[in-house]
C-alpha positions in Angstrom: 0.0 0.0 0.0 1.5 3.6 -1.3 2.3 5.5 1.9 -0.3 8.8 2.1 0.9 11.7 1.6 0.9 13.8 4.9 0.8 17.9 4.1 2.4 20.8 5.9 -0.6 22.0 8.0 -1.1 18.6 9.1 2.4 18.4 10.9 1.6 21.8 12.4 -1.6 20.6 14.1 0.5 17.5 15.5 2.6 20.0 16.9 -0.7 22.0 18.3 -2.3 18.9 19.7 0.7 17.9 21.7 1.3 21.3 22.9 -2.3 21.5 23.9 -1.9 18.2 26.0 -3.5 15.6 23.5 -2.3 11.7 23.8 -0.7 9.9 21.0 -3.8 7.7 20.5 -6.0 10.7 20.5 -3.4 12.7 18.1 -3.6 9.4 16.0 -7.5 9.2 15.9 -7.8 12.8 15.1 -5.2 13.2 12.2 -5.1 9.6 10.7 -1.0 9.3 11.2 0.9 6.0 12.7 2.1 6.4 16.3 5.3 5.6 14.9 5.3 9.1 13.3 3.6 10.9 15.9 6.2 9.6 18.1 9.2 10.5 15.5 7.8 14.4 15.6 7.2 14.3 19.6 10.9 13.6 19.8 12.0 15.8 17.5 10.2 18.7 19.6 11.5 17.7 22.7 14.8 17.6 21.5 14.6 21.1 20.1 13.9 22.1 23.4 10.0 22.9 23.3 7.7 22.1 26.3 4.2 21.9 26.6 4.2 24.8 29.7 5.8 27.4 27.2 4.6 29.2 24.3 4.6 27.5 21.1 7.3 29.4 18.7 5.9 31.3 15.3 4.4 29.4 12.6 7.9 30.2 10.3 10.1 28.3 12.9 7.8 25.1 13.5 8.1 25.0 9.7 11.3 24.7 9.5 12.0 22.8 12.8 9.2 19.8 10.5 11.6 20.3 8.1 14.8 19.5 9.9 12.7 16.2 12.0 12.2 14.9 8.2 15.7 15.7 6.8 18.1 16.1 9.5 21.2 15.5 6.9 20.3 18.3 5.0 21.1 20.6 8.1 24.3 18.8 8.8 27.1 20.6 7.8 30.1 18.6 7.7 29.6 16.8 4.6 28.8 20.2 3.0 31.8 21.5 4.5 33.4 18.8 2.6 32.5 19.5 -0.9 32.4 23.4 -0.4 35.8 23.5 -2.2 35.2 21.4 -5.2 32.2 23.6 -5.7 34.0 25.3 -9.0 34.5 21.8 -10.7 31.3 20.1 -9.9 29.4 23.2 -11.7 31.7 22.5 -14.5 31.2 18.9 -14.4 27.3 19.6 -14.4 27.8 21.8 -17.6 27.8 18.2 -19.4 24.6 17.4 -20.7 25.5 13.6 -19.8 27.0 14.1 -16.3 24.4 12.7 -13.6 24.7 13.1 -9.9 26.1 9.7 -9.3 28.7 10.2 -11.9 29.7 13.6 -10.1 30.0 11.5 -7.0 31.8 8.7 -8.4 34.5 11.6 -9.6 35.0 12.8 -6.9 35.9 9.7 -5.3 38.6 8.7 -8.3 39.8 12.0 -8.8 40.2 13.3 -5.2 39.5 10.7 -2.9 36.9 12.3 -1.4 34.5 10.0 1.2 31.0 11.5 0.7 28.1 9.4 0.6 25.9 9.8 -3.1 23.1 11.8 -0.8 25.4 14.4 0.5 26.3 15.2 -3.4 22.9 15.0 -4.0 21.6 17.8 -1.3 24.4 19.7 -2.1 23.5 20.3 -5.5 20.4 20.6 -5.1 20.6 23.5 -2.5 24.0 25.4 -3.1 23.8 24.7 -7.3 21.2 24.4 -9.0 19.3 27.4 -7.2 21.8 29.2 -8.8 21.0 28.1 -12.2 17.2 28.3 -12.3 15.6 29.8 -15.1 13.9 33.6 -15.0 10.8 33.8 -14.7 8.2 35.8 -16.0 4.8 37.0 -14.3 2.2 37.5 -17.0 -0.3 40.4 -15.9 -4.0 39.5 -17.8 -6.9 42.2 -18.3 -9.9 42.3 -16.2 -12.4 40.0 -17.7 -9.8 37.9 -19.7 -8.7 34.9 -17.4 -9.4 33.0 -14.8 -7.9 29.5 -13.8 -9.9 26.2 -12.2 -8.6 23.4 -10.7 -9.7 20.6 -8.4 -6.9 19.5 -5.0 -7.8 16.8 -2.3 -9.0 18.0 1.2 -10.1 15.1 2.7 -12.8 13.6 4.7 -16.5 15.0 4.6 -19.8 13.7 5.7 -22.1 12.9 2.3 -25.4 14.6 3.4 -27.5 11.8 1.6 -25.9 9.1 3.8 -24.2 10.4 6.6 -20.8 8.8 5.8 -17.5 9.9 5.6 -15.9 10.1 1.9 -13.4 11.6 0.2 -13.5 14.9 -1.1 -12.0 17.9 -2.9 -12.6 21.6 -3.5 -13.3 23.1 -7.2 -11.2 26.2 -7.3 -11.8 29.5 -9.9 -9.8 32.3 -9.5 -10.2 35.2 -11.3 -6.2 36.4 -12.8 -6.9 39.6 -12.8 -8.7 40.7 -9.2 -7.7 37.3 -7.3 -11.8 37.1 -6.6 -12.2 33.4 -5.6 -15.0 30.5 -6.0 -14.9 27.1 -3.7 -16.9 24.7 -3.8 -16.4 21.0 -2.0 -17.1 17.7 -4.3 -17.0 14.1 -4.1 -16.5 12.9 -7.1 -14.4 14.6 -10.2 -16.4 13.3 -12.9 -17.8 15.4 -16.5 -21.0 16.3 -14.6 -19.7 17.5 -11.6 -17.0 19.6 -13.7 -19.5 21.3 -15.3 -21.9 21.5 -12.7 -19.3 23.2 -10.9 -18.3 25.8 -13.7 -22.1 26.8 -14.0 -22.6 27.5 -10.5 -19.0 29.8 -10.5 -20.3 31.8 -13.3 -23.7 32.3 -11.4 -21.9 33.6 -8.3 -19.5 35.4 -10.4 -22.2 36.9 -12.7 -20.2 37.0 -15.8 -17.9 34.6 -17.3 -13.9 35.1 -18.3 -12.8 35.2 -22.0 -10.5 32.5 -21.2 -10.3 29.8 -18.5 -7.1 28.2 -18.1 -7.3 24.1 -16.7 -5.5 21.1 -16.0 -5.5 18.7 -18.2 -7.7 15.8 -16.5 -10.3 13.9 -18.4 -13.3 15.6 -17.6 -12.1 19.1 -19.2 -9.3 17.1 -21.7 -9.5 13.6 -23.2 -6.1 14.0 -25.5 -3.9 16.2 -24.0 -1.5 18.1 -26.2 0.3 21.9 -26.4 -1.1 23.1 -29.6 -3.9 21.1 -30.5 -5.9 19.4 -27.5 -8.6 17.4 -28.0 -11.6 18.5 -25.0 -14.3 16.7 -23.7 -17.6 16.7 -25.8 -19.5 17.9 -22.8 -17.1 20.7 -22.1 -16.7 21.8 -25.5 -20.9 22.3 -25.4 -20.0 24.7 -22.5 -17.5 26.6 -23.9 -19.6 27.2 -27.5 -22.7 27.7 -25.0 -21.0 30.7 -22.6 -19.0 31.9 -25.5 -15.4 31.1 -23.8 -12.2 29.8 -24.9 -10.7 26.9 -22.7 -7.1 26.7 -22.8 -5.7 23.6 -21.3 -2.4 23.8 -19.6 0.9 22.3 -20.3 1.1 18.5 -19.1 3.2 18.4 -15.7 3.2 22.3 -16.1 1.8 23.6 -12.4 3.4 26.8 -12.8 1.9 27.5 -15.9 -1.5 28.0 -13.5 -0.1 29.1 -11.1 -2.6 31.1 -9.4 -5.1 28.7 -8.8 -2.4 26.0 -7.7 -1.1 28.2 -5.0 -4.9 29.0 -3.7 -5.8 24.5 -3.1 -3.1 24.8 -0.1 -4.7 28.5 1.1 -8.5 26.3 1.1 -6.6 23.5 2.9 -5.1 26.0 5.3 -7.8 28.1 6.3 -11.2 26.1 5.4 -9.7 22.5 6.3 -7.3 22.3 9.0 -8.6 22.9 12.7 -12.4 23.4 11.4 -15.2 20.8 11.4 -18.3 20.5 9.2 -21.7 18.6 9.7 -21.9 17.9 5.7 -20.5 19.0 3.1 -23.5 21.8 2.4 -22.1 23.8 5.5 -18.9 23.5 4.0 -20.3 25.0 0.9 -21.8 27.6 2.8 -19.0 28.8 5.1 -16.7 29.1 1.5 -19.1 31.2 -0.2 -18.7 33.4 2.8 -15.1 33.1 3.0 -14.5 33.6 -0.8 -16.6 37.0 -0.5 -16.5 38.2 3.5 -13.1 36.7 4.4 -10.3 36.3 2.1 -11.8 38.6 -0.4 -11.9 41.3 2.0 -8.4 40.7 3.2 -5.1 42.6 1.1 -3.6 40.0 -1.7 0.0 39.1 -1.0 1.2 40.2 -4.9 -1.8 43.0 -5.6 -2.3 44.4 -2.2 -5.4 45.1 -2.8 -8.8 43.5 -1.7 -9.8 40.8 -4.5 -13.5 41.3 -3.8 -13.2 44.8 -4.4 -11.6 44.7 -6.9 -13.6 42.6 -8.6 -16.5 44.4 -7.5 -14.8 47.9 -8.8 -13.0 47.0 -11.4 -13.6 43.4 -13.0 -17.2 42.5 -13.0 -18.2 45.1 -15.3 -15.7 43.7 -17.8 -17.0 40.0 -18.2 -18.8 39.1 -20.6 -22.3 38.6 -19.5 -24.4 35.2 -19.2 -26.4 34.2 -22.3 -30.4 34.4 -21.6 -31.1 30.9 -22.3 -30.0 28.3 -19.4 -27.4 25.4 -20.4 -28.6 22.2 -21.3 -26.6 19.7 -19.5 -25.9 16.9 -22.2 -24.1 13.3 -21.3 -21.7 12.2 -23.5 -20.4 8.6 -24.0 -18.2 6.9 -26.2 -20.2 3.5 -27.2 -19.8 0.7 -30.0 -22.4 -0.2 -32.3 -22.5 -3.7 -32.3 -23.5 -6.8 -35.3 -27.2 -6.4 -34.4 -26.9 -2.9 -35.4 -27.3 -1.6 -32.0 -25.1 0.1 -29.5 -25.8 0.2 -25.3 -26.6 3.7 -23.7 -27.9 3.7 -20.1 -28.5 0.4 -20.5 -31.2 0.9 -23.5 -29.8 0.0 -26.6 -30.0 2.2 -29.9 -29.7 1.2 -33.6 -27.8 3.2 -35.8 -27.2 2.3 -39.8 -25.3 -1.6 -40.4 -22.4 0.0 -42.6 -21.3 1.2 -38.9 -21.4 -1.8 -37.2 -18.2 -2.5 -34.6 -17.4 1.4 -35.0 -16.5 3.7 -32.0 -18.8 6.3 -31.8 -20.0 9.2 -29.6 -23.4 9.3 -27.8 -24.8 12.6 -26.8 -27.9 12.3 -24.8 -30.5 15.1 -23.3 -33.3 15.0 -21.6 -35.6 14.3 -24.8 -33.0 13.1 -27.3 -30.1 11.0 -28.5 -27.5 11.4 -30.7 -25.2 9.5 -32.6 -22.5 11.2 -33.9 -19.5 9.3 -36.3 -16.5 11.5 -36.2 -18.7 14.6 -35.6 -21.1 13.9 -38.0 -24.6 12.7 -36.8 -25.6 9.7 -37.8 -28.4 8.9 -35.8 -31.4 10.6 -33.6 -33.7 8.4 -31.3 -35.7 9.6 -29.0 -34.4 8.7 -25.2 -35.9 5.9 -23.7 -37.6 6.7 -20.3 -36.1 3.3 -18.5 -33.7 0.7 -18.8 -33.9 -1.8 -21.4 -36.1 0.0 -23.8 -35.2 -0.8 -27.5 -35.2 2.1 -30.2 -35.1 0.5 -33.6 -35.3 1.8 -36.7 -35.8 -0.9 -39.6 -34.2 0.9 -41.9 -30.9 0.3 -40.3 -30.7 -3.1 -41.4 -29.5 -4.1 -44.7 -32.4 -5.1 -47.2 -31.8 -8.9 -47.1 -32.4 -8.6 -42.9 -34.9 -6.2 -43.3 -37.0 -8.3 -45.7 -38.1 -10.7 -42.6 -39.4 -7.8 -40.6 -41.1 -6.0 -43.4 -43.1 -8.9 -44.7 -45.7 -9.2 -42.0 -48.3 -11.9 -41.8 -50.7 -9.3 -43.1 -48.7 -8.4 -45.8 -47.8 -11.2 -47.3 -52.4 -11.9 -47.4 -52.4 -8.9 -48.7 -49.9 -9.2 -51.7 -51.2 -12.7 -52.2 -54.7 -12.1 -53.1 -53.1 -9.5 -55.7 -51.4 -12.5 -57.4 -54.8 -14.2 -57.3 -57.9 -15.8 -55.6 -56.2 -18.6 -55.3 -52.5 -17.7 -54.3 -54.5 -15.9 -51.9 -56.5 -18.7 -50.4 -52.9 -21.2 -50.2 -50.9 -18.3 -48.2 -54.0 -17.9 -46.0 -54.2 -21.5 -45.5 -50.7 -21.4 -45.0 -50.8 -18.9 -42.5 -53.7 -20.3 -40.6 -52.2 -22.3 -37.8 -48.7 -20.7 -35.8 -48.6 -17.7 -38.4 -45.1 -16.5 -36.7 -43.2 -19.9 -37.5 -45.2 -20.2 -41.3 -44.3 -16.6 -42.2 -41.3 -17.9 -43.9 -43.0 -20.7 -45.7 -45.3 -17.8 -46.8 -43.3 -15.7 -47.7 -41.1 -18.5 -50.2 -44.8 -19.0 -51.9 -45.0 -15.2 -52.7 -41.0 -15.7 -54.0 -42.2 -18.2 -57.0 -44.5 -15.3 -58.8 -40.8 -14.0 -59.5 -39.8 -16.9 -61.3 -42.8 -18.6 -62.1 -45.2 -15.6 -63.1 -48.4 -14.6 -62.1 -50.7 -17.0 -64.0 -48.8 -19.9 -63.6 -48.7 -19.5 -60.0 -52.4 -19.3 -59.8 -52.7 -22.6 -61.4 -50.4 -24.3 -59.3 -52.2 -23.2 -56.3 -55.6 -24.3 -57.4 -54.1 -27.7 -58.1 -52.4 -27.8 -54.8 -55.9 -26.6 -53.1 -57.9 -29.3 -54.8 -55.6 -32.1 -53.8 -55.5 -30.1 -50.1 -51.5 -30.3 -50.2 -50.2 -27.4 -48.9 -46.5 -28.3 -48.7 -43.7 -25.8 -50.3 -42.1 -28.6 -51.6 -44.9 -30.1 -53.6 -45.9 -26.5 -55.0 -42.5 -26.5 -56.6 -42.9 -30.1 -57.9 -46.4 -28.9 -59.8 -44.6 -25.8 -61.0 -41.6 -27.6 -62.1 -43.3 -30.9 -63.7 -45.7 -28.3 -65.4 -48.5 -30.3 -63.6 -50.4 -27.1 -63.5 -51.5 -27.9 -67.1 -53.0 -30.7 -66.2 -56.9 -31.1 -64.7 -57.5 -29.7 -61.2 -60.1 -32.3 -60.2 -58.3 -35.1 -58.3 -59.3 -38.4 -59.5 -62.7 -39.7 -57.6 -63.0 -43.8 -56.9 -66.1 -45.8 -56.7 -67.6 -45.7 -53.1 -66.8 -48.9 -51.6 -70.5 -51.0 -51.0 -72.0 -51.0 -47.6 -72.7 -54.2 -46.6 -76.1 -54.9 -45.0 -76.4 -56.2 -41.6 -78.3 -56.8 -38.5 -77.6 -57.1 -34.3 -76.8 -60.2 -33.4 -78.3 -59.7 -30.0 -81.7 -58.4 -29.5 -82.6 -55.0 -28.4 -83.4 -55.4 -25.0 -79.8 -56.5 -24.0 -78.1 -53.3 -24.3 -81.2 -51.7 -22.0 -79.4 -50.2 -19.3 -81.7 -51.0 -15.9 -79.5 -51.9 -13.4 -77.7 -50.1 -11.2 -74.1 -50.1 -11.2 -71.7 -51.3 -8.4 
């Protein structure tokens, strides 16, 4: 099992616990963490000299007193003393676009005999190097009304308010780029609906919507990630046309790229997560909504110095673009394969669409009244959506002929067509058709195929010889229509009655009189 990953403001309410007097099993019910680690942090306060009976130090030194407990090498200083004066040649050795930190390491052992372990190379560089040869960077300053950036980041545990349980949850973050204005609002699942759900309800409280909105790249805004030409999610892209804004994913493995709404998931964790409690997560929703306009809006940005929500009020909200007049349909959209029978499974009602697709991908957009089939967006198909599971939607003209020939040529057609070929075609296909019409169709069906070949007339003939001599078998209407017997006479050939012979009772009447009772 992957070990969790335990965050910053976590460690510091460890450290407030303890201080406060808590126990190690209560510390450990309360945060989730092992004793084992409780115990390695306890230690490491102790040994730093902090007691429970004196003030806790400020927030900047318990930082950096977690971050000496974790990595207490990287605050030793003898084995940076060490490499201090090969400082020069290391940088040149790093110039090589080959050289790797355990080659540097293994140099320095050939060339200069030097006994430092690969780790201590490895913090060195990291912290006396390569800060030294980071890239500039530049801040990009966007119009009011141009950008703003989303993003979802894991909080933890909240209380589902439809069962009562515990579950996993994370905050849906849009920041505005331009007056910092924020919108929060706790999930539980990360899904396409929920995605957009959440974009429509941050326009409503934003009354407007940006020009741009810059995302990460996960599958519910992005199915095929790429720099210059991504590929979006169907569902978002009927957003974007709908509210008339452009979505610009970022690069892959790119945080910095958004980096205004990456920095503000550890400011939700930090001041709407860690040392509160919530009965659901619609008072969570509720207290953020405050926050987001009351709290951290009101409070001076770190970068602007200036009030976001004041900004935005002032400045920024008469600059987006307003909300169309017409309220967004909220489609599903599903990749689906139409199958042999010329069908394909959506919401567990199945769908035909035309055979020359058959075992093709396609993508299913469904509303509440319709469905569409679309073939590399073309549509291909419309249905109306079924109101509950396994309802069929067929259209016969989706098969090809040949299949759709069996479904076509009802019982009551093929009467129909019959008594046009004649009285007495009509009367053999009825006849036919009389007893288990379903399993006969076919049978009837091969009669009305022999007018092709055969002809009209010649068909009614055969049919009045087959009625006369009451055979109504397939087979033998071919044998007439092949032997030409349907030029011969229709009347089947009559026999003399056989003679009834004359006769008497044996016994007299009276014997068979029935007047006794039976035992």
């Amino acid at each position: 099992m992957a070990r969790r990953k335990i965050y910053m403001n976590e460690y510091l309410e460890l450290i407030y616990q303890w201080h406060k007097g808590r126990t190690e099993r209560g510390i450990r019910d309360s945060l989730g963490m092992s004793r084992k680690t409780i115990r390695k942090y306890i230690h490491g306060l102790k040994e730093s000299g902090i007691r429970r009976d004196q003030p806790l130090p400020p927030r900047e030194e318990l930082v950096q007193l977690v971050a000496l407990i974790q990595n207490p090498a990287v605050f030793s200083q003898p084995a940076l003393a060490k490499l201090e004066p090969y400082n020069e040649q290391i940088k040149t050795w790093l110039e090589d676009s080959n050289m790797t930190i355990q080659q540097v390491s293994r140099l320095l052992r050939e060339h200069h005999e030097l006994d430092v372990s690969y780790m201590s190379v490895y913090r060195y560089i990291r912290s006396r190097i390569e800060p030294q040869s980071k890239p500039v960077t530049v801040r990009l300053h966007t119009p009011a009304g141009q950008q703003a950036q989303v993003d979802f980041g894991y909080v933890g545990l909240m209380v589902d308010p439809e069962t009562g349980k515990e579950r996993k949850a994370w905050a849906f973050i849009m920041i505005l780029s331009y007056s910092r204005h924020r919108f929060v609002r706790f999930v539980f699942r990360q899904d396409s609906r929920t995605w957009i759900d959440c974009h429509l309800r941050a326009f409503n409280f934003l009354q407007g919507c940006p020009q741009t909105i810059l995302l990460d790249n996960l599958k519910s805004g992005v199915l095929k990630p790429d720099l210059y030409d991504p590929t979006l999610n169907p569902a978002y892209s009927d957003l974007e046309r709908h509210f008339g804004f452009v979505a610009d994913p970022a690069k892959v493995r790119m945080p910095r790229h958004k980096g205004k709404v990456e920095r503000q998931v550890s400011v939700v964790r930090q001041q709407l997560i860690a040392g509160r409690s919530y009965r659901n997560l619609d008072e969570a929703n509720e207290y953020a909504l405050d926050w987001c306009r009351n709290q951290i809006g009101l409070r001076k940005h770190g970068t602007t110095q200036r009030k976001p929500y004041e900004v935005f009020r002032e400045e920024e909200a008469a600059q987006l673009p307003a909300l169309p007049q017409e309220p967004f349909e909220l489609a599903e959209w599903k990749p689906c394969r139409i199958h042999w029978d010329c069908h394909l499974i959506f919401d567990r009602s199945y769908y035909s669409a035309p055979y020359r697709y058959c075992e093709q991908e396609v993508w299913v957009r469904a509303d509440q009244k319709l469905v569409r089939i679309y073939l590399d967006h073309r549509l291909i198909k419309t249905h109306l959506r079924a109101d509950q599971p396994g309802t069929w939607r067929t259209d016969e003209r989706d098969y090809p002929a040949d299949k759709r020939a069996f479904l076509e040529k009802t019982p009551d057609w093929c009467r129909r067509r019959a008594f046009e070929l004649g009285d007495h075609v009509g009367q053999y296909v009825n006849r036919v058709l009389g007893d288990h019409t379903m399993r006969n169709l076919r049978k009837a069906q091969a009669v009305l195929r022999l007018a092709d070949k055969w002809g009209q007339e010649t068909l009614e003939l055969a049919c009045q010889r087959a009625i006369s001599f009451h055979n109504f078998r397939v087979k033998s209407l071919r044998q007439i229509l092949e032997k030409g017997l349907w030029r011969a006479s229709c009347s089947p050939q009559t026999r003399e009655p056989a003679k009834v012979l004359q006769g008497r009772f044996t016994r007299p009447a009276d014997y068979f009189a029935q007047n006794q009772e039976a035992l």
